[in-house]
Structure formats: C-alpha cells, structure tokens
Backbone as a ProteinNet text record, in pm:
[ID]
protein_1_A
[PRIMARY]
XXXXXXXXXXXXXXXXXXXXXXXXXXXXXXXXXXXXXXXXXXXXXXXXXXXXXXXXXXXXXXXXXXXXXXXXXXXXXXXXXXXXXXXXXXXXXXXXXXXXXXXXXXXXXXXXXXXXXXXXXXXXXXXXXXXXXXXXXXXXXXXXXXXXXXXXXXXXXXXXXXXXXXXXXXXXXXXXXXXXXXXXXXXXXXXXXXXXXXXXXXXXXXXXXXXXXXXXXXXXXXXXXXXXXXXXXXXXXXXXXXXXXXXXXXXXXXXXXXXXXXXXXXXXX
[TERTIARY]
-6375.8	-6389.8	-6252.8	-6141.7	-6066.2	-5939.5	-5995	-5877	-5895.5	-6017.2	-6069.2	-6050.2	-6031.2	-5999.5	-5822.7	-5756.1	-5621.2	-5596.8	-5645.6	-5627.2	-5716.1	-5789.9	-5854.5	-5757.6	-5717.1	-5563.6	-5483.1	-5423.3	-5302.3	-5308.7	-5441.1	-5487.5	-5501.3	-5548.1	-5535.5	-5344.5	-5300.4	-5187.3	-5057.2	-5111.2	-5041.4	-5110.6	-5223.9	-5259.6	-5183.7	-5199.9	-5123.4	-4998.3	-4892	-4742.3	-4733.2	-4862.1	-4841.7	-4829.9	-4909.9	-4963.9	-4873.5	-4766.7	-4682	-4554.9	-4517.4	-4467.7	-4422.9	-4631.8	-4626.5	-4599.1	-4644.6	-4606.4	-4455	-4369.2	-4237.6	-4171.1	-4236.8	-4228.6	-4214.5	-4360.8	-4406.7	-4344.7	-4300.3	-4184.3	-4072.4	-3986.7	-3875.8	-3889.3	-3995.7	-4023.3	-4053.6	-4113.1	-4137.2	-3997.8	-3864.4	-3739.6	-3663.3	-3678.2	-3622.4	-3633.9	-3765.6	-3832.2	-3763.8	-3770.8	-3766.7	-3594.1	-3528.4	-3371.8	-3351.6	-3409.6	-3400	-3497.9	-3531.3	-3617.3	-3532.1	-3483.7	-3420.4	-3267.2	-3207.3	-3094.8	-2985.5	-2950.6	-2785.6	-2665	-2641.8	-2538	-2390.9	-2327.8	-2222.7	-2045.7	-1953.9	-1837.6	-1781.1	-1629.3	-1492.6	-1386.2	-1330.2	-1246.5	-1127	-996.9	-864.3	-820.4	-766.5	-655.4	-776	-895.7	-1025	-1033.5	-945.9	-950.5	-884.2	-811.9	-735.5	-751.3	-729.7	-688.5	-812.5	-775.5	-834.3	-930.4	-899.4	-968.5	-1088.7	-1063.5	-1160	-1282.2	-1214	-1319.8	-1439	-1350.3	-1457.5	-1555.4	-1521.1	-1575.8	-1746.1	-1676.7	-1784.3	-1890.2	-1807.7	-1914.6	-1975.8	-1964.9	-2083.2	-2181.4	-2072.6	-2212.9	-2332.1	-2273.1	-2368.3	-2458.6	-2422.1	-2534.6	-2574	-2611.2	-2675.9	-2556.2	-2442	-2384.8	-2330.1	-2351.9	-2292.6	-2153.6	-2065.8	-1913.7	-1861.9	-1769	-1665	-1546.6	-1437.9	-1342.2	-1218	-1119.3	-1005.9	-871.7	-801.4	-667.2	-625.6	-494.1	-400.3	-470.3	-473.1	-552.7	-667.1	-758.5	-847.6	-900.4	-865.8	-880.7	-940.6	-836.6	-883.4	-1007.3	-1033.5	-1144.7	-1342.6	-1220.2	-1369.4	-1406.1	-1319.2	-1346.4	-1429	-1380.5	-1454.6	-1639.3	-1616	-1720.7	-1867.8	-1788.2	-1871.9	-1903.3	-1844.9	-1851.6	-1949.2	-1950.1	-2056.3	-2209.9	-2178.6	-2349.7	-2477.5	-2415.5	-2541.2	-2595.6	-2520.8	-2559.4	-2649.4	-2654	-2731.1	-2698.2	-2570	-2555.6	-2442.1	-2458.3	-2396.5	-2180.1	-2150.6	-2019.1	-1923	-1869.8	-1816.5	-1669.1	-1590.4	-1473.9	-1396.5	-1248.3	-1179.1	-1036.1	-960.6	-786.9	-738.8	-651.3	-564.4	-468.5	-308.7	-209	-222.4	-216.7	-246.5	-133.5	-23.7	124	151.4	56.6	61.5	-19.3	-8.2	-95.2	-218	-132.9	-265	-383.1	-366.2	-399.3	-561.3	-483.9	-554.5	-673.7	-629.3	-720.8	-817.9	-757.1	-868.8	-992.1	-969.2	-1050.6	-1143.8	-1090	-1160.7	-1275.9	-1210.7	-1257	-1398.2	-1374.9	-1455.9	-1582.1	-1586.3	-1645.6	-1728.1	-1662.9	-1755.1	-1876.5	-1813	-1916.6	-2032.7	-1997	-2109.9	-2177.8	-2132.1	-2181.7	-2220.1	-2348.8	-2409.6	-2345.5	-2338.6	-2284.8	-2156.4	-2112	-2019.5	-2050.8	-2053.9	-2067.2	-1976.7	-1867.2	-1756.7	-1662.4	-1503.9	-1380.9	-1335.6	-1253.2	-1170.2	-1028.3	-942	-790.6	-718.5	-706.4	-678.8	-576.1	-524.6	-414.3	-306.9	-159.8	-75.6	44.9	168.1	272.3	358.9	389.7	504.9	618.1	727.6	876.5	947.1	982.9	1082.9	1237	1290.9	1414.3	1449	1604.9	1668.8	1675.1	1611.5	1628.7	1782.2	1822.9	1998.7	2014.3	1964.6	2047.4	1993.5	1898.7	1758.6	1788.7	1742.5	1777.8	1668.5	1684.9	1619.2	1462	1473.3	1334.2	1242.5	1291.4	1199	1121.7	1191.1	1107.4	1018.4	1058.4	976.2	888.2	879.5	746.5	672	721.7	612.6	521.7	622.8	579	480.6	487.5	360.3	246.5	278.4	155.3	90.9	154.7	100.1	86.8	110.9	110.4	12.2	115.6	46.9	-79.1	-97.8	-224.5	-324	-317.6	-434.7	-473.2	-374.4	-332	-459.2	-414.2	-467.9	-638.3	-641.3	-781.8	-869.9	-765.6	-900.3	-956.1	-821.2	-840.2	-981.9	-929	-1052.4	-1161.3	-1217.8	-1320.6	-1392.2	-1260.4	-1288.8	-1364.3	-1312.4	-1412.6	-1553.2	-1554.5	-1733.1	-1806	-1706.1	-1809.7	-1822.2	-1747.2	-1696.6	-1851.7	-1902.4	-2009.1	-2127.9	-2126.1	-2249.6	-2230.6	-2169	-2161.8	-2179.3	-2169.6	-2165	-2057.2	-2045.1	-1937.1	-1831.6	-1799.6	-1682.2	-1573.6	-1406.5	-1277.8	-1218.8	-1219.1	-1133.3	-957.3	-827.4	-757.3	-658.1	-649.7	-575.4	-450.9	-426.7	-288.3	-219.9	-150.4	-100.6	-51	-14.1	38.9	192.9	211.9	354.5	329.2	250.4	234.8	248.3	248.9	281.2	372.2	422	534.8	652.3	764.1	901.1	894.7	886	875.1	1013.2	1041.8	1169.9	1214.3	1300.6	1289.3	1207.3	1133.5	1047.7	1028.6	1142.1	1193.7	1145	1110.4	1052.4	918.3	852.1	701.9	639.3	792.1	741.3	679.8	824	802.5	655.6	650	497.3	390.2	451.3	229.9	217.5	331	341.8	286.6	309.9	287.6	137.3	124.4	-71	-145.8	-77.8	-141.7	-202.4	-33.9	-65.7	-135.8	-215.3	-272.7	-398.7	-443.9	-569.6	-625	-514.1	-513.2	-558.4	-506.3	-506.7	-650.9	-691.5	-817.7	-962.1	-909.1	-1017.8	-1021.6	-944.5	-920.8	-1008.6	-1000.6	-1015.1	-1160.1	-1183.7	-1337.2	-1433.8	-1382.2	-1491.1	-1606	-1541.6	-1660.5	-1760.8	-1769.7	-1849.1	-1882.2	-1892.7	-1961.7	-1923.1	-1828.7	-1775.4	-1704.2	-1702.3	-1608.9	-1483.5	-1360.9	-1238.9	-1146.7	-1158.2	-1097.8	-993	-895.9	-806.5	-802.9	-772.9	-777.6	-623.5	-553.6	-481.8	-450.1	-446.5	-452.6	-306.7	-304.7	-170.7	-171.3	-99.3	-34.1	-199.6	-229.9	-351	-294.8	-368.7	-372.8	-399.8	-324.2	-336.7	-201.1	-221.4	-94.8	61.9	32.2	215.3	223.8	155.7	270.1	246.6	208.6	205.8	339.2	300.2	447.2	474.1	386.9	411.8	394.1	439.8	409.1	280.2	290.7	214.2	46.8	-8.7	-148.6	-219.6	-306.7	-427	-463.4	-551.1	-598.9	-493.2	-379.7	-312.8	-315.9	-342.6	-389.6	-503.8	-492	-586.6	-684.3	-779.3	-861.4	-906.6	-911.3	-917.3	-1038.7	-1177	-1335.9	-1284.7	-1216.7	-1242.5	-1256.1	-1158.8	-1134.7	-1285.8	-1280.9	-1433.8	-1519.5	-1560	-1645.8	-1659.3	-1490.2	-1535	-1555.9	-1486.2	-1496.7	-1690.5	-1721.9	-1916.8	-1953.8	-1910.2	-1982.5	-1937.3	-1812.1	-1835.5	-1934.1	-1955.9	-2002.6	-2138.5	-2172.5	-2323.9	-2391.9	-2242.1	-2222	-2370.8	-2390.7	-2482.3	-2403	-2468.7	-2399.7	-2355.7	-2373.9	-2235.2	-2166.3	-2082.5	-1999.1	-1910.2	-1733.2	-1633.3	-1565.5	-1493.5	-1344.4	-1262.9	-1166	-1098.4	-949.5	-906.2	-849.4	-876.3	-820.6	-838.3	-779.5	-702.9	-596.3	-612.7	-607.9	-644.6	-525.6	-496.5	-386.1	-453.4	-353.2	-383.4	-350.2	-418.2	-473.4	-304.6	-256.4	-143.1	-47	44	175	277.7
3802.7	3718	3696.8	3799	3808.8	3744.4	3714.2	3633.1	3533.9	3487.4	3296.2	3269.1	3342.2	3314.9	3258.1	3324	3343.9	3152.4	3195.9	3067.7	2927.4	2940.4	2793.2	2764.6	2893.5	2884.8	2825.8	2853.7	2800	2683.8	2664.4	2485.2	2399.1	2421.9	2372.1	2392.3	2483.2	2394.8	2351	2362.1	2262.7	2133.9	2087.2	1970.9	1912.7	2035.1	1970.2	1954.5	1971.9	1992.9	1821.2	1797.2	1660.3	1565.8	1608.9	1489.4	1438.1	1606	1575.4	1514.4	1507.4	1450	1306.5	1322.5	1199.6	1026.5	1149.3	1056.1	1067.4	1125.4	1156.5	1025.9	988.5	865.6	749.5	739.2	629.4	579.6	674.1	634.1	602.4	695.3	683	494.6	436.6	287.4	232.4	257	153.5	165.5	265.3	219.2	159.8	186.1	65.6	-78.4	-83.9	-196.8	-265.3	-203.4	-272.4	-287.2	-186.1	-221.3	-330.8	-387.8	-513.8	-653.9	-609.7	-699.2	-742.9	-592.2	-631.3	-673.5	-737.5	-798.3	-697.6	-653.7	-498.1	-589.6	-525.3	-551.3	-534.4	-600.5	-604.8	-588.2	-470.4	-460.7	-446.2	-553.7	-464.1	-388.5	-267.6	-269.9	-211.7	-293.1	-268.2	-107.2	-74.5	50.7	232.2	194.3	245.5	408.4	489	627	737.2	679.1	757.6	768	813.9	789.5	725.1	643.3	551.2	462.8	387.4	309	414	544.2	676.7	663.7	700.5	732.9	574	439.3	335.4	349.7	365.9	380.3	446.8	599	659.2	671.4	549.7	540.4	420	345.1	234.2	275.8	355.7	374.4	494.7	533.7	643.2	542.4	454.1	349.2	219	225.3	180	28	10.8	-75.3	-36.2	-161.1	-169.3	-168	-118.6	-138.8	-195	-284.2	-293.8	-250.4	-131.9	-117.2	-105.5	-85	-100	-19.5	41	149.6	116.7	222.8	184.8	337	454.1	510.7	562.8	520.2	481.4	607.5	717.9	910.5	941.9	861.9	805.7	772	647	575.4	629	675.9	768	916.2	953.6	1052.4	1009.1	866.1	866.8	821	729.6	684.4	799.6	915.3	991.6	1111.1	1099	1145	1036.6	965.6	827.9	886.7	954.4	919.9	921.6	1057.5	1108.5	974.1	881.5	761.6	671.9	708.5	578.2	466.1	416.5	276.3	289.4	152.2	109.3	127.9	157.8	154	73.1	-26.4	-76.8	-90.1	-67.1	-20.2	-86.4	-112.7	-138.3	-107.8	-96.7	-56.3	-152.7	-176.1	-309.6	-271.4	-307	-273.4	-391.3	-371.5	-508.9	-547.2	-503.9	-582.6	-679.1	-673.4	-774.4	-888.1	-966.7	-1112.8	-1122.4	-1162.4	-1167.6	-986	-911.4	-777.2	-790.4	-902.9	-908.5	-984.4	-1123	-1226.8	-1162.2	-1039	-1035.3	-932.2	-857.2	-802.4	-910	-957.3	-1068.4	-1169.6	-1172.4	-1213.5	-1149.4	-1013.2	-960.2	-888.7	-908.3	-881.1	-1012.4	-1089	-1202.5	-1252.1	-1179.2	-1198.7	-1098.7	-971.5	-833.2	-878.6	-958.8	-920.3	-1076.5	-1110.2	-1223.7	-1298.3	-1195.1	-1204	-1087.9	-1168.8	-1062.8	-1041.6	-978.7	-923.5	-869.7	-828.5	-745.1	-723.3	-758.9	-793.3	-683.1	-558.9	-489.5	-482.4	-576.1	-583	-426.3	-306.7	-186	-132	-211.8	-193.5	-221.3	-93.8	-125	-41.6	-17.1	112.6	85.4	208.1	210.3	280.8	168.7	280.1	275.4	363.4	410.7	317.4	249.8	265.3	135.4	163.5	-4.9	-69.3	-202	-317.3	-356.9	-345.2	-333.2	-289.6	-170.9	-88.2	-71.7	-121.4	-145.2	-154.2	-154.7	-231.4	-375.1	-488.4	-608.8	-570.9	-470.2	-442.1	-367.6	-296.1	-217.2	-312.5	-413.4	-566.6	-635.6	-660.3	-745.3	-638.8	-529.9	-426.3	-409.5	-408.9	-396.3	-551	-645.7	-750.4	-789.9	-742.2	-739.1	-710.6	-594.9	-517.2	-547.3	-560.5	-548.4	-714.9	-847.2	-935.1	-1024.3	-1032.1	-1116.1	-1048.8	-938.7	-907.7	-955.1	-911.1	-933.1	-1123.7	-1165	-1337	-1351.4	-1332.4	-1347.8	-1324	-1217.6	-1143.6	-1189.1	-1256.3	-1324.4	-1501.2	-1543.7	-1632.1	-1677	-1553.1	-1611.4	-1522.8	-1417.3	-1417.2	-1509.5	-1541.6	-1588	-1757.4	-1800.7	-1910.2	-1881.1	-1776.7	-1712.6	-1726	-1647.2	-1656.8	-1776.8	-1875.1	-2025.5	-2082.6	-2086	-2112.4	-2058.7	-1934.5	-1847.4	-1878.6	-1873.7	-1913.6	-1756.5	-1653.1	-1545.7	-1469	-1322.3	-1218.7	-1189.4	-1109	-1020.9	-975.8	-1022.3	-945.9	-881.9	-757.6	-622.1	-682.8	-646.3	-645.2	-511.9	-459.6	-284.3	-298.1	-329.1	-388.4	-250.9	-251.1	-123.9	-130.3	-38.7	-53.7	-77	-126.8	-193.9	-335.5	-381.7	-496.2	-560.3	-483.6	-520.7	-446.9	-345.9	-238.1	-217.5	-211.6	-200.2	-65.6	39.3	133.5	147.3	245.8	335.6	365.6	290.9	347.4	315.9	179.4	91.1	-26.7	-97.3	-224.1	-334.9	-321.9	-411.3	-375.5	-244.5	-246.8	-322.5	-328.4	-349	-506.9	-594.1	-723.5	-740.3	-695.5	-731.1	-715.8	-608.2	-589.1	-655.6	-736.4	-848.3	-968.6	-1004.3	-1067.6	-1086.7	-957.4	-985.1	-991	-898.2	-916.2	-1115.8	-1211.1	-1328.6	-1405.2	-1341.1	-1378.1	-1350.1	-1242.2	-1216.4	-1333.5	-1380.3	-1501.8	-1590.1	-1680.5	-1806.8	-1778.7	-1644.7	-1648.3	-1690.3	-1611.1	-1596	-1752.2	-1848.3	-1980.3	-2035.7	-2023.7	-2144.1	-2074.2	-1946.6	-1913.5	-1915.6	-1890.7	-1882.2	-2000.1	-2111.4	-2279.5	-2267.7	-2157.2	-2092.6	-1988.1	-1907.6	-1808.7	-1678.3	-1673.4	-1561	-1514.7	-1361.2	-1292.7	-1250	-1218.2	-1126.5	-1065.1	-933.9	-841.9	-784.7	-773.1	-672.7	-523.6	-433.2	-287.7	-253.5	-215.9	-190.1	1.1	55.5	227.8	258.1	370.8	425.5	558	675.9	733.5	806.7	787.6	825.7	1007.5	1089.4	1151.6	1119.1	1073.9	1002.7	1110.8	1031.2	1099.1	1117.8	988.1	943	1023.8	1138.3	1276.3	1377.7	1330.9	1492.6	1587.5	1730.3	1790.7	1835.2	1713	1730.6	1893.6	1934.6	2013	2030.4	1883.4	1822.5	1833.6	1952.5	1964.5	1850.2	1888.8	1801.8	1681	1791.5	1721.1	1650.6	1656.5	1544.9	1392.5	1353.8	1223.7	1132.6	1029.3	945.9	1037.6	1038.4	1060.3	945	911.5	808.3	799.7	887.1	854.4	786.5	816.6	745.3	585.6	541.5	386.1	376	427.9	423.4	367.6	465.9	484.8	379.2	340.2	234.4	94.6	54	-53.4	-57.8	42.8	62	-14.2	23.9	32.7	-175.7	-187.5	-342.9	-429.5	-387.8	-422	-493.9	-383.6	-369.9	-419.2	-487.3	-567.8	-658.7	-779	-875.6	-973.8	-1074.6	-1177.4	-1274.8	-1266.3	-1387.1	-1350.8	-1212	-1143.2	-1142.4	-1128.8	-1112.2	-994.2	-952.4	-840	-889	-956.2	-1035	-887.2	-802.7	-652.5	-568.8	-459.4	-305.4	-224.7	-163.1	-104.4	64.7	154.7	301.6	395.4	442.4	546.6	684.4	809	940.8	923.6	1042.4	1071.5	1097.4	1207.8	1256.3	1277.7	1221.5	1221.4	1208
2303	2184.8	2121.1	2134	2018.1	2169.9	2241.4	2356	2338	2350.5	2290	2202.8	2086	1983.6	1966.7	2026.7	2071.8	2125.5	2275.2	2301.9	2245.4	2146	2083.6	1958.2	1927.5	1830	1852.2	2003.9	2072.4	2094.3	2146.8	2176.4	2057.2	1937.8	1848.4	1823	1771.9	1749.6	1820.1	1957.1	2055.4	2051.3	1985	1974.4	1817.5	1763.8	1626.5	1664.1	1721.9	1773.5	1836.1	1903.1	1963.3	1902.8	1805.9	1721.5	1644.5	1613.9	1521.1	1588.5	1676.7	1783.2	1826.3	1829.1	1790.9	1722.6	1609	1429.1	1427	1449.7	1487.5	1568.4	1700	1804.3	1699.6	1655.9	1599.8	1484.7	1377.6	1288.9	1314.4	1444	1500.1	1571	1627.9	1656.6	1523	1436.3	1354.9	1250.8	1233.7	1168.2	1251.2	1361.8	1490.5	1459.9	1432.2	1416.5	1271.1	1160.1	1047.6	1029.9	1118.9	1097.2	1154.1	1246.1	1321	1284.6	1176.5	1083.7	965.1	903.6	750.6	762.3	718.6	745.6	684.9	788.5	756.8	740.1	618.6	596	677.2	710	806.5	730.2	757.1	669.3	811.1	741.8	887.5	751.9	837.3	761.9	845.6	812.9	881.5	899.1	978.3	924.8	858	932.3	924.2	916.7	1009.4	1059.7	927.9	850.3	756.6	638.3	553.3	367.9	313.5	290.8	160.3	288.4	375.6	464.8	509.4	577	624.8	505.9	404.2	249.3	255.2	271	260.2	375.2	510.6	591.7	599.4	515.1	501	430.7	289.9	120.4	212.6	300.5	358.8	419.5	526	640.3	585.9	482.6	432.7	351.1	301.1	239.2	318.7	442.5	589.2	580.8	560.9	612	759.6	880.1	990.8	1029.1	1087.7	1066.8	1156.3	1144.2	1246.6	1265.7	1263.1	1228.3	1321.2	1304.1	1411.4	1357.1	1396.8	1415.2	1540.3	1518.5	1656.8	1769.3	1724.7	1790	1860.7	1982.9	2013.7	2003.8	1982.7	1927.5	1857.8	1764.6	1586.4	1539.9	1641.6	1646.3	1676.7	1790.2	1834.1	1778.5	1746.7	1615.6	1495.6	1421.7	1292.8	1374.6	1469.1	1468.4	1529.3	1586.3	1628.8	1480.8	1371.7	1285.6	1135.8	1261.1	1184.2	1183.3	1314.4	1398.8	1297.2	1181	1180.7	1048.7	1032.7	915.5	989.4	1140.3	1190.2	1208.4	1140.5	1142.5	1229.8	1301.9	1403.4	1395.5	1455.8	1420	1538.3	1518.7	1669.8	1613	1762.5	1709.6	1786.8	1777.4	1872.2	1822.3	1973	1887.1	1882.5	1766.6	1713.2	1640.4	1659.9	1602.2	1492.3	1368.7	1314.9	1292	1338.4	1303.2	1392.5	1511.3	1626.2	1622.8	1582.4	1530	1664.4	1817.2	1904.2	1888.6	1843.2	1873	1742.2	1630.7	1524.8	1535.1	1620.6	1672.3	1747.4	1820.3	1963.1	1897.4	1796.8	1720.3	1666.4	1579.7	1531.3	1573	1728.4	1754.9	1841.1	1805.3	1939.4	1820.7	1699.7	1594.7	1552.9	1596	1579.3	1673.7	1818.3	1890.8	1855.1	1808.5	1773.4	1642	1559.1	1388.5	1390.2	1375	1300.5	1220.3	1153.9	959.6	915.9	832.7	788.7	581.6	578.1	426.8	339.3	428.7	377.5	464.1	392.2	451.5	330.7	407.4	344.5	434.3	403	405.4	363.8	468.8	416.4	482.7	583.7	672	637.1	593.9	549.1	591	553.9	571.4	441.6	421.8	313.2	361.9	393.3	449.6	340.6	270.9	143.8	180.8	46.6	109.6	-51.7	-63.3	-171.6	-75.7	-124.6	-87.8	-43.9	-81.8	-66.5	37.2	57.3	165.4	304.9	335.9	414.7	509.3	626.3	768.3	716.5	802.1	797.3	888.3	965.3	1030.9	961.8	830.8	740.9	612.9	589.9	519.5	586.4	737.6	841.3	902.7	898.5	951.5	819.8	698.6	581.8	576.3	591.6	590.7	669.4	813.2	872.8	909.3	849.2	813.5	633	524.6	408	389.3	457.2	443.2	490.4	661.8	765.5	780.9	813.3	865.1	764.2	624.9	529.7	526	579.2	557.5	701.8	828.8	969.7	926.9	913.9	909.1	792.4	645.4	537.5	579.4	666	685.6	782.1	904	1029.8	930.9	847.9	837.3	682.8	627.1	506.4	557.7	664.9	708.6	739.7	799.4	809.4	689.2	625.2	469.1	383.9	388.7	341.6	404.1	552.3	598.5	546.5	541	504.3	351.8	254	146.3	38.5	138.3	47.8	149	70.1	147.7	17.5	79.1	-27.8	70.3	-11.2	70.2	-40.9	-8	-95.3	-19.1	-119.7	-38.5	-135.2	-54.2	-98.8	-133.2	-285.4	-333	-337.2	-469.9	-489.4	-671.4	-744.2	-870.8	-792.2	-710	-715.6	-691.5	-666.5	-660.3	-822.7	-956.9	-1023.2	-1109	-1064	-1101.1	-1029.8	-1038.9	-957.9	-948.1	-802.2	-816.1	-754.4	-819.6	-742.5	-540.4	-513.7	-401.6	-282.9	-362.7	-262.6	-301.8	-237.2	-285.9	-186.5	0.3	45.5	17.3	-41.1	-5.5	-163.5	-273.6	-385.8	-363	-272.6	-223.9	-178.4	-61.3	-17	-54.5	-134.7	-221.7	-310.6	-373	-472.8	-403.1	-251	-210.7	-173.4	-116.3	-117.5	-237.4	-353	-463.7	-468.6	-409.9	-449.4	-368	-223.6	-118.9	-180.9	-269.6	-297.6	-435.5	-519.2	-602.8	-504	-460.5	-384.6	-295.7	-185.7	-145.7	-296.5	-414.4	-481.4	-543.4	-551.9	-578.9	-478.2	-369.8	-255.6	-217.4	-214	-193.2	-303.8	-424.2	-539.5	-548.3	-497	-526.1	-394.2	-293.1	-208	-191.2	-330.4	-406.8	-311.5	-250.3	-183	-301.9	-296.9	-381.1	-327.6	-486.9	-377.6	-464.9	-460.8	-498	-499	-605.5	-549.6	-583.7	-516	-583.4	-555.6	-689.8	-721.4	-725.2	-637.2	-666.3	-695.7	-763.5	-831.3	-710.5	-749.3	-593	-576.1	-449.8	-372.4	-297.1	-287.6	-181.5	-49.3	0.6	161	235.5	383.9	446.1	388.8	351.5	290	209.4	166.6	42.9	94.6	222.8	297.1	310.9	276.2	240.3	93.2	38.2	-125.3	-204.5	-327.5	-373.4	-530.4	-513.7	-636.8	-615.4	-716.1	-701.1	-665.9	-546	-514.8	-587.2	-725.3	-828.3	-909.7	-896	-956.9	-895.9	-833.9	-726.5	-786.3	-713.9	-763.2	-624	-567.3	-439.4	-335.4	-236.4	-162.3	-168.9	-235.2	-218.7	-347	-485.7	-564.5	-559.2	-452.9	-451.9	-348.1	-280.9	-201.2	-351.6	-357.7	-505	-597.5	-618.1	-715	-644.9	-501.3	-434.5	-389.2	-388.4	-359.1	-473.7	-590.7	-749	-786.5	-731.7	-745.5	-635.4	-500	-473.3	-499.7	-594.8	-614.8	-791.9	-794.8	-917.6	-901.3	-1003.8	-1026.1	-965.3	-901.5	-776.3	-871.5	-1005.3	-1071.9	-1158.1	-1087.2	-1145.1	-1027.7	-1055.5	-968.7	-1019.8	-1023.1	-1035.1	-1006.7	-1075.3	-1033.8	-943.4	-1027	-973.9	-1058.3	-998.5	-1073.2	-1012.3	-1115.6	-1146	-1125.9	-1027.2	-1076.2	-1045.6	-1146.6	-1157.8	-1145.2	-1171.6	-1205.9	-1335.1	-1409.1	-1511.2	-1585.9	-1495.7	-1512.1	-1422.4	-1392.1	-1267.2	-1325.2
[MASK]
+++++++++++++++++++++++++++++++++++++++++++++++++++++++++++++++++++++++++++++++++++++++++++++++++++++++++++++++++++++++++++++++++++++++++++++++++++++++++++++++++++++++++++++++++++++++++++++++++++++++++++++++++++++++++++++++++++++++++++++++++++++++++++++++++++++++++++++

C-alpha cells in the first residue's frame, strides 16, 4: 500500500512537472508571438562597447529596445552583445571604424537591411586627443574631426532620411561642455564639439517640420576611459548611466515636446 502510494505520488507530480513544462512552452510561443506582433522599438548607437555609449546600450535593451551597434573591436562587440542576452532583445552588431566614411556606409547600410524602422539615432562615437591648438600636429584636428564631426554628419544624414520618411525617430548627438566652453588644453576637440554642437542645430531645423526629434547632450567630465589613471574620486564624475538615464527619461517625454540640449556637469570638480 505504502509503495503505491509512493508511486501514484510520483506519477502525479511528474504529470504536474509536464504540465508545467508545458505552460512554460506555450508562453515561451505566445511572447514569440506578440514580439513579432508589437512593433520594437529599433536604436543604433555609434562607438557602443564603452563609457557612456556601453551605459545607453544597456538602459535600452533592458527596456526591450532592439539594437544595432558598431565599434572597432569585434571582442568588444561580442562581449557587450553576449552580455545583452539575458534582455532578450535582439542585438546586431558589426565592426566599423567610424573615422572611415566607406566603413560608416557599410554599417548603415547593413542596418538597414536588418531594422524595418529606426526609432533612435545616438551619434556617440568620438576621441579626445589633448593638445594647443598651436602646437598640434595637423593629424590630431583631422582625426578629431573625423570622428567628432564627419561621422555624426554621415550617419544623421543616411538615417535622418529614414526618419524624414517614417515621419517619427529621435537623434541624440553626444556633444560635450566644450562644445560651449574653451577648455584648457583641448583646443581641436574644443573646435569639433562646437562643430557638432552646430550639426545637431541645423539637423533639429531641417527634421523638426517631420516631427523627428534631436538632441543634444552636453556631459561635463564623465567617468569613462579617458581619466583612467586619475586620482580623482569616483563619485566626483558625472557617471556614464547618468547620461543613459537621462537620454531614457527624454525619450519618454510627450511626442510634442523636444530638448532642444542638456547640459550635465559634476556636482563638484
């Protein structure tokens, strides 16, 4: 008696185990189903694996946006995106030096074949080489320049026509407080972030009458790579989730509202 008992136990909850199993299957198909029903939101963002670009990466896909992103290290790449997994959302990647104009196109272009739609253009690809303007080599102006310029120019253009069509979408473009401050000691990077600062004007001109938005975020000194070495507490930094954080929080603005920029410093530096 007390063996049958045993095994009508066992059989019962190996039938419950199935069942649950089951219902397990059946949910696992029916979010299959409705992700391919409800329309996902689609973000690229430049310069993706590090700092401040890493932090956006992760405030999306943790809130079910799809990504497209691109770095020069394909390491890089496959690191963040396998550090994606557990968000579920799709992450497609490719390597692109963005200082190389064809390198920029072929992304572009290869994102256009994967993504329907695009929803979000974050311009986050940049370098800062220290140095007076004066005293410079001519290749430390023309490498900032191509990276903090051309690229954001290449990449709003081909996707800023997507969104010109679709008639919605948003481009972040990752200025800097030198873009409106003469900082010490960075005299071509002061040039160029002045310059995108005025690339992110002229986009928000020519896209606004097709209800696309465009942003600039202005961050003051970030904890990123570039102070690596430093001796200056952590918490003295702006944080690279913060610009995450607040670039999420405009997103999710009311759709006839813009930002035109924003400005974020440390508290104390």
């Amino acid at each position: 008696m007390y063996q049958y008992y045993i095994i009508q136990r066992n059989n019962k909850n190996c039938c419950g185990f199935l069942l649950f199993i089951k219902n397990i299957l059946v949910l696992t198909e029916l979010c299959g189903f409705l992700r391919s029903e409800i329309n996902i939101m689609k973000a690229i963002i430049t310069g993706a694996t590090k700092g401040i670009g890493k932090a956006i990466a992760v405030k999306l896909a943790e809130n079910g946006y799809d990504l497209a992103v691109c770095a020069r290290s394909l390491t890089d790449l496959e690191a963040l995106a396998a550090e994606l997994a557990y968000t579920g959302v799709e992450v497609f990647y490719q390597v692109a030096d963005c200082s190389v104009k064809t390198q920029v196109y072929q992304f572009c272009d290869a994102v256009k074949a994967r993504f329907d739609s695009i929803d979000v253009l974050v311009n986050n690809a940049g370098t800062y080489i220290p140095g007076v303007l004066l005293d410079e080599e001519d290749d430390s102006f023309e490498q900032q320049q191509l990276l903090n310029v051309n690229a954001a120019y290449y990449f709003s253009k081909y996707f800023g026509n997507i969104m010109r069509l679709q008639r919605h979408g948003h481009v972040f473009n990752m200025c800097s407080v030198a873009s409106k401050e003469i900082i010490e000691n960075a005299g071509s990077y002061c040039v160029t972030k002045s310059a995108l600062l005025s690339l992110n004007y002229v986009l928000r001109q020519e896209l606004s009458k097709y209800n696309v938005k465009v942003t600039a975020i202005l961050p003051g000194s970030t904890l990123t790579s570039s102070w690596e070495g430093t001796t200056i507490p952590p918490e003295r930094f702006v944080q690279p989730e913060d610009i995450a954080s607040t670039l999420y929080t405009i997103l999710n603005l009311s759709s006839g509202v813009n930002v035109e920029e924003i400005m974020i410093k440390p508290l104390q530096f």
